[in-house]
Structures are given as structure tokens and as C-alpha cells.
C-alpha positions as CSV (number, residue, x, y, z in Angstrom):
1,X,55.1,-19.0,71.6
2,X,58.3,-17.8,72.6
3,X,57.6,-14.6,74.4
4,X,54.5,-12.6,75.7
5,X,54.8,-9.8,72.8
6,X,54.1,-13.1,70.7
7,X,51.3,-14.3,72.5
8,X,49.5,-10.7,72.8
9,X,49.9,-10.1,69.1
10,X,48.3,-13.6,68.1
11,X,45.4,-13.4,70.7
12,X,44.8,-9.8,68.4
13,X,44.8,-11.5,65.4
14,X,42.4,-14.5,66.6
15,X,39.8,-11.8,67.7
16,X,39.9,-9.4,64.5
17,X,39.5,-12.9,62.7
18,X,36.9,-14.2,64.7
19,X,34.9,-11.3,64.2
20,X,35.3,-11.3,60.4
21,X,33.9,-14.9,60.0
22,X,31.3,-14.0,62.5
23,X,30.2,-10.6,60.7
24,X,30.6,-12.5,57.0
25,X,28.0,-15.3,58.3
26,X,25.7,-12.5,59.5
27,X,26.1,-10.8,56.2
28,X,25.3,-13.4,54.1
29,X,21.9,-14.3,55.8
30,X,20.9,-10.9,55.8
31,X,21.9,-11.0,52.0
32,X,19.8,-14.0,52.1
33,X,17.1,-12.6,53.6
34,X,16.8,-9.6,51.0
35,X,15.7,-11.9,48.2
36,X,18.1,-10.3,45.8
37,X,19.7,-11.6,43.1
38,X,22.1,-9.0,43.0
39,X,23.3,-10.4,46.8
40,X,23.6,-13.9,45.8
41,X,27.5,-13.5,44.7
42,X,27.9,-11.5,47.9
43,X,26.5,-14.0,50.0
44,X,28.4,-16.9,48.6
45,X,31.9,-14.5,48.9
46,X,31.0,-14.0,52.4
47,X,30.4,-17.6,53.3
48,X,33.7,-18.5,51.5
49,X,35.6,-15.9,53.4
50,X,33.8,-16.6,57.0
51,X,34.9,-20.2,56.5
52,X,38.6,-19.4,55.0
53,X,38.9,-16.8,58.4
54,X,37.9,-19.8,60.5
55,X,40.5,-22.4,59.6
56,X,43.0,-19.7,60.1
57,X,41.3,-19.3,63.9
58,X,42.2,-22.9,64.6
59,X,46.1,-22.7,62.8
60,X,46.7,-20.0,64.9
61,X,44.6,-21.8,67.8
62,X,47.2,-24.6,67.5
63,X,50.1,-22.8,66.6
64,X,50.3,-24.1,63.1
65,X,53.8,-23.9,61.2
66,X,51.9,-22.8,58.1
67,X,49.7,-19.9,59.5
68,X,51.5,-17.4,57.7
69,X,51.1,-18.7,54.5
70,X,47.8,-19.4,55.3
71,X,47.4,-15.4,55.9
72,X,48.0,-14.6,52.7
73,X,45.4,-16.1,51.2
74,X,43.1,-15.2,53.9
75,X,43.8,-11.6,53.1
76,X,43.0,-12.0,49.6
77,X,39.8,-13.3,50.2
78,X,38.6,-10.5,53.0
79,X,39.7,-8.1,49.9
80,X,37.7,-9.9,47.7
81,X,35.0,-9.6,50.0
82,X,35.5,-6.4,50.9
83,X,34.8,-5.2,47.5
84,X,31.7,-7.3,46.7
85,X,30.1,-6.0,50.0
86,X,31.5,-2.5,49.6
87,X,29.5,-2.6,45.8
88,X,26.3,-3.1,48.3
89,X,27.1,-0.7,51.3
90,X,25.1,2.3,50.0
91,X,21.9,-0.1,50.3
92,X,22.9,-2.3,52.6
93,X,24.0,-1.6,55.9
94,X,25.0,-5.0,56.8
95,X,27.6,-4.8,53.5
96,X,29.1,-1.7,54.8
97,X,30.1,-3.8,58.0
98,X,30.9,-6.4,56.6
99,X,33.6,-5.0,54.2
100,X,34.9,-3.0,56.7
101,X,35.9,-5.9,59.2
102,X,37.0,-7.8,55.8
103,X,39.9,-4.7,55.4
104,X,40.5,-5.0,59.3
105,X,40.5,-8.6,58.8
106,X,42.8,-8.5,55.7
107,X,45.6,-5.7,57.3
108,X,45.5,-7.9,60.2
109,X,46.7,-11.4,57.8
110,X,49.1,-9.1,55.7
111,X,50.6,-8.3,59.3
112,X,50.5,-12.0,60.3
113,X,52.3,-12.9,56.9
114,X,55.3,-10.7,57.4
């Protein structure tokens, strides 16, 4: 990375991503644990999104060339997620969390994509 400004703004993003994977597993095994039917698309969202948010930890880990494009569809997933766990938040604490680091998470790609 070319300058410090560079470094500081990807060591941001690899953080608010990290966090989103982490907080989409967690979500998806307390929708697991609930035994709900109505959770099982939720869960499977947030297992898609946790693992979509980690292979864009190691691209920007490794400085890949295609991270940004990468981004974008990293950000359409923590939307998509977003909304399925928001559809849960009254209910479900853990949904409420979950959605909003999914908008953090999505802002933050958007931002890397530019």
C-alpha cells in the first residue's frame, strides 16, 4: 500500500468486516438454537454472508487486485442480510445486531468499491 492514509483505511475495513462474519456466525446459531422455522432462511443468509465477509478479509489481507469488485458483492449480501435479520429484530435480539453490523459492514464495502 502506497501510503499510511491507505493502510489505516484498509486496517478499518478488515475490522468492520471481521466483525460482520463474526456477528453473522453468532447469529445463525442462535437462530439455530430457537428451533424456528421462520429463522432457517435467516440462518442460511447469515452463514452465506459471514463466509462472503471472510474471503474479502483475506483479498484485502493480501492486497488482492480484485478486492473492490469483490466489495460489491459483499455489500449486496450484508443488505440482503440486513433485511432478513431486520424482519427478526423485534423478537430476536441477536437479529437486531446482526443487521446492524451487516449495514456497517455493507457502507464500509460500498466505500471500499469506490
Amino acid at each position: 500500500m502506497s501510503s499510511q492514509l491507505t493502510q489505516t483505511r484498509f486496517k478499518s475495513a478488515l475490522e468492520i468486516v471481521s466483525e460482520c462474519s463474526r456477528t453473522c456466525f453468532w447469529c445463525a446459531g442462535q437462530d439455530i438454537r430457537e428451533v424456528d422455522a421462520a429463522l432457517v432462511d435467516c440462518a442460511r443468509l447469515c452463514l452465506d454472508c459471514a463466509e462472503v465477509c471472510d474471503t474479502l478479509v483475506s483479498m484485502l489481507a493480501r492486497e488482492s487486485g480484485v478486492y473492490r469488485e469483490y466489495s460489491r458483492v459483499c455489500a449486496q449480501i450484508c443488505d440482503a442480510c440486513a433485511a432478513e435479520c431486520e424482519k427478526h429484530a423485534v423478537h430476536h435480539e441477536h437479529c437486531r445486531i446482526c443487521a446492524e453490523s451487516c449495514r456497517r459492514c455493507a457502507e464500509e464495502c460500498r466505500q471500499l468499491a469506490a
